[in-house]
N, C-alpha and C positions, 0 to 999 in steps of 0.2 A: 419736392422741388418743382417751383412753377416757373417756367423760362419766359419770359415776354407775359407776365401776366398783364401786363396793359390792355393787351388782346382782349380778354374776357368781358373788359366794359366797354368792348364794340356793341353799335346798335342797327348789326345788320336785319332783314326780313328772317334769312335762317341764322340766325346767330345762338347759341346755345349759351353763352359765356354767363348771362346773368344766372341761371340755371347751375353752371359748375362752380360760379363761385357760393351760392344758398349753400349746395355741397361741400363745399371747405368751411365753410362757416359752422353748419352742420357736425363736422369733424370735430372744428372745436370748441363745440357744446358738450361733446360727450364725452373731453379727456383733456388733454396737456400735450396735443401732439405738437413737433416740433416743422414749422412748416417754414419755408422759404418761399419769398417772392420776387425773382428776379428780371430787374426792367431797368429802364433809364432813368434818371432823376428829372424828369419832366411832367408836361402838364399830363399826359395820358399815363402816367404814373400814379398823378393824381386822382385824373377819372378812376382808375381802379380803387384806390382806396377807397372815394366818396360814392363808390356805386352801393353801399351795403354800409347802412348806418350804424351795425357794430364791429364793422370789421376792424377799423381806424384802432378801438379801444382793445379791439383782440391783438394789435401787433407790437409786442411790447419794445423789440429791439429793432433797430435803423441804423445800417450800416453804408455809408455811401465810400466806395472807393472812387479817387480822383482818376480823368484820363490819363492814358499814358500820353507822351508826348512826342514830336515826331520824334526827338532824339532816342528816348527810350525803344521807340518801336525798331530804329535801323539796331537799337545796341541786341536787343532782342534777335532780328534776323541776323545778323552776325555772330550772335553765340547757336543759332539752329544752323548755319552754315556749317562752321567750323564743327560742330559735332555729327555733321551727316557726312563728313569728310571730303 
């Protein structure tokens, strides 16, 4: 599980992310692992994918869940409310 993998196709001076992702790439040359990459549906979403020209054809499934909304976020603190009593 990669959290903010967006991050990796930063192009800082010390930046190591193109390096960790050759690594994951790496990973899944040699099996079937099952990897996650979790980020925004944005454009530095994008840069991640098109940083590494086969990673795009390495990621078979794309799941985008929609934001919650403000109503959902109050009905949400409202049931963390009521159960922290």
């Amino acid at each position: 599980f990669v959290d903010e993998c967006y991050r990796l196709a930063g192009k800082g001076d010390n930046d190591f992310g193109l390096e960790a992702i050759d690594e994951l790439m790496s990973a899944m040359e040699r099996g079937d692992p099952c990897m996650i990459f979790a980020g925004y549906d944005d454009a530095a979403m994008d840069d991640f994918v098109s940083s590494n020209p086969g990673l795009f054809r390495r990621i078979h499934h794309v799941f985008l869940f929609p934001a919650y909304t403000p109503l959902e976020l109050a009905k949400i603190l409202l049931l963390k409310i009521d159960a922290a009593g």
